[in-house]
N, C-alpha and C positions, 0 to 999 in steps of 0.2 A: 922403826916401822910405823907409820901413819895409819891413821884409824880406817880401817873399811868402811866404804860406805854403803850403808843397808839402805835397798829403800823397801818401801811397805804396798804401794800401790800400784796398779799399773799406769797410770797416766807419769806418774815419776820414777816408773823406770823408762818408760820412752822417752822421758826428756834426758833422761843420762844418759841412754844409748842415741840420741841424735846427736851427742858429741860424739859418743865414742864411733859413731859409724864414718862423719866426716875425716875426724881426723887417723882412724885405724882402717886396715887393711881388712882383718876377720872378724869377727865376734863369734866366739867358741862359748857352747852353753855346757852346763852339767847339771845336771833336774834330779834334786835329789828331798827325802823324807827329813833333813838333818841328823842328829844323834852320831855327829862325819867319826870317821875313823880313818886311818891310813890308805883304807882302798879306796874313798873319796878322794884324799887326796892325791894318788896317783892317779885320779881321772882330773883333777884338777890340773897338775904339770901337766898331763898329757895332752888336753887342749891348751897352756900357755904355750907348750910347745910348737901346739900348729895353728895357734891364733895370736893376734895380737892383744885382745881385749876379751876377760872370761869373768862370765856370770855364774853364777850357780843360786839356782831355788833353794828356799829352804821351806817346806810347806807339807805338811801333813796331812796326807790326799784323805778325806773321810768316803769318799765312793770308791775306794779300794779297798778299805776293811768288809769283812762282812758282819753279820748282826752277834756274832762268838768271840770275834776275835778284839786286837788290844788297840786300838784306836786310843781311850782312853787313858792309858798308861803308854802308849808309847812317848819315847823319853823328847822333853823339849830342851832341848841346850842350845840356843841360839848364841848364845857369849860363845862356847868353847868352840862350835859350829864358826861362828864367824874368826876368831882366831887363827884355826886351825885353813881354812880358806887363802886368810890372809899369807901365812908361811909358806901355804902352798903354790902363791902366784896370783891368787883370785885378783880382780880389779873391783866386781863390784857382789855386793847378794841380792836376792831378791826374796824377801821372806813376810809375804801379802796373809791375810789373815782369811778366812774358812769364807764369812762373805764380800771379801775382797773377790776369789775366784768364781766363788757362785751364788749370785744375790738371789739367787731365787732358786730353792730349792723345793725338792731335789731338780737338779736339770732336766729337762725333758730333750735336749739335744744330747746324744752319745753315741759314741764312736763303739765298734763290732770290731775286731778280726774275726770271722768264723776258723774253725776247723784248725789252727794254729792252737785258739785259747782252749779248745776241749778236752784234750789229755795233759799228762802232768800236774801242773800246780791249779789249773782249769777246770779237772774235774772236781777235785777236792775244794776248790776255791770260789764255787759258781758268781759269776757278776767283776769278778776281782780283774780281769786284762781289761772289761766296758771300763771299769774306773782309770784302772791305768794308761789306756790309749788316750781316755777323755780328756784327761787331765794334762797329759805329754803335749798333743794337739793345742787344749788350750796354750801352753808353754810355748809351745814352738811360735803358734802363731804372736803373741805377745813380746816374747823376746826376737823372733825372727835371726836366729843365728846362723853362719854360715856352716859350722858343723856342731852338734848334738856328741856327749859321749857319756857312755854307757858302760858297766863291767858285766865280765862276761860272767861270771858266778850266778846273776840272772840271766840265764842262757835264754831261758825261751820268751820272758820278758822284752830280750833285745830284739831276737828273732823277726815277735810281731813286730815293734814298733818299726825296725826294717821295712818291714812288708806292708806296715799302714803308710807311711812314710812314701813308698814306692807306688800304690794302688792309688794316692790322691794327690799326687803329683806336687808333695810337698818340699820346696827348692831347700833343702839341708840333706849335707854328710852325717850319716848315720857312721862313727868313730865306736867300738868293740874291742874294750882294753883288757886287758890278761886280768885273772882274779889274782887279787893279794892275800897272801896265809900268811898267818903266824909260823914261827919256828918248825914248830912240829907238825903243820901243812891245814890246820882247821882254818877255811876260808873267813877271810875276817867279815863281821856279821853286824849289823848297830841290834840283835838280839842278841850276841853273845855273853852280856849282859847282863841277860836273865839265868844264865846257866848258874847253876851252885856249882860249889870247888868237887863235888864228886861227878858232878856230867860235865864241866869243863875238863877234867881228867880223863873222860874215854871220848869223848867226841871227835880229837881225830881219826879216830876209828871212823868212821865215816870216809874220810878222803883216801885213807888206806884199803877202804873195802875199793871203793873205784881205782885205784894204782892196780889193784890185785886184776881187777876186769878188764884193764886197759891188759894188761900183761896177758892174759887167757885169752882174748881177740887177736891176739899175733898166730896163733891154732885154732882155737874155737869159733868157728865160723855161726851157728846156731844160734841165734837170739834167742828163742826161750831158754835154752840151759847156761847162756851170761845173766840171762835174769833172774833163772832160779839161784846160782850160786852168789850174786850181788846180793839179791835179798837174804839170801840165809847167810853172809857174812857180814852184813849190817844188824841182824837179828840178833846175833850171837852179843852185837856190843851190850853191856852192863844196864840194864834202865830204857834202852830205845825200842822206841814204838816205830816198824817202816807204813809212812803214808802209800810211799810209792818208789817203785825203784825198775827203771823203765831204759829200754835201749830204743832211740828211734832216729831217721831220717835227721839227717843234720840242718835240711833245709825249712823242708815241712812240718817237722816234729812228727812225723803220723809212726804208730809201729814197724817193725817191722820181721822177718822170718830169718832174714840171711844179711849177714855183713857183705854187702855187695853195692856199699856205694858208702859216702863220708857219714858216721854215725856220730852218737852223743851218748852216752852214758850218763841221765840225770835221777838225780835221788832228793826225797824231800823226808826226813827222820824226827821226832818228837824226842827231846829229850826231857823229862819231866816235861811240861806245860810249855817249852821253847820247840819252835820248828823249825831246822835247820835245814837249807837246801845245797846241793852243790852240784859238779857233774864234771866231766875231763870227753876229751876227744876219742876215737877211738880207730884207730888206723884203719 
């Protein structure tokens, strides 16, 4: 297998992609933080599958952390990151450096979803979707792909960018690929990581509290009493702290009173110092 080619800047990744656009049909992006794992790479095949030519970022957004959180310490593997790409079908990386994307900081242009980024990981997260749309936007417009793809395990991450995507009439497929788990269903995490071998041992408890609420919405009609018991069987796991553990609108994200239209079942948990998120559908 031939070496990947990374480039570092944007001026040299558009001259990569000026070939690649001549002479290919698609160019399929995947924009990701590095630290790849398996679920990257199934977003990876899954745009080789519907593109000819696949990019993928590797770039550690700093106007997505907030002033608590691991910005610092989040893991930089750009060797195993590009390897791991490679196996997976990737053509090329794109892994630009902090004032590569933003020479002048902080940006004073940035991108909003309202009323999307407010609840769930929004409230608890304040500023964290401005970074992420910002920075997506910058992506898109630079690599200019013909479809974008994204895992669904950040449900409401995709949501917006959907919705920003749709609202500024930006020409890419918004692609939303199934979460990848481990064996015993812990959605696979680039923090899973930080888990010790005693919260890596009950943290599927987590994806089993939401199986258990997918199964109680085939009767339980009542969104607050899926919510009380979602939270009180996440509580109950060994060591976890619940952020939030929320039933709402599958389109809008907003609350909601009654299962009366496509819902989302999403939970964000702390296990020691790691915060893990997930969510499932809910009939």
């Amino acid at each position: 297998m031939s070496a990947l080619p990374v480039d570092t800047t944007v001026s040299m990744l558009r001259m990569s992609l000026r070939t690649a656009r001549y002479e290919k049909d698609y160019i399929g992006f995947v924009p990701t933080m590095g630290a790849l794992h398996a679920g990257h790479a199934a977003l990876v095949r899954a745009a080789k599958a519907q593109t000819a030519f696949v990019v993928v970022s590797v770039f550690v957004n700093p106007t997505q952390f907030g002033p608590k959180e691991d910005f610092a310490k989040y893991p930089r593997t750009l060797e195993a990151d590009t390897k791991l790409c490679a196996e997976a079908g990737a053509d090329l990386i794109f892994a630009p450096a902090v004032e590569e994307m933003y020479p002048l900081m902080p940006p004073l242009t940035t991108v909003d979803v309202s009323s999307l980024g407010d609840h769930l990981c929004g409230a608890s997260r304040p500023g964290h979707f401005r970074g992420v749309c910002t920075v997506v936007l910058k992506l898109l417009n630079i690599v200019q792909p013909s479809f974008a793809f994204f895992g669904s395990k950040d449900y409401q991450q995709a949501a917006i960018i959907r919705r920003m995507v749709r609202d500024l009439n930006v020409n890419v497929g918004i692609e939303v690929v199934p979460t990848v788990r481990e064996p015993d269903g812990l959605a696979l995490s680039s923090r899973n990581r930080y888990l010790s071998a005693s919260e890596r041992a009950v943290a599927p408890g987590i994806y089993a509290a939401l199986q258990a609420t997918r199964a109680r919405a085939a009767t339980v009609r009542a969104v607050p009493a899926l919510e009380a018991e979602l939270r009180a069987a996440l509580s109950a796991i060994p060591g976890a702290r619940v952020d939030y553990a929320s039933v709402v609108d599958a389109d809008t994200l907003q609350p909601l009173a009654e299962l009366d239209r496509p819902a989302v079942a999403a939970v964000a948990v702390f296990l020691g110092t790691t915060r893990l998120i997930d969510n499932v559908a809910l009939p």
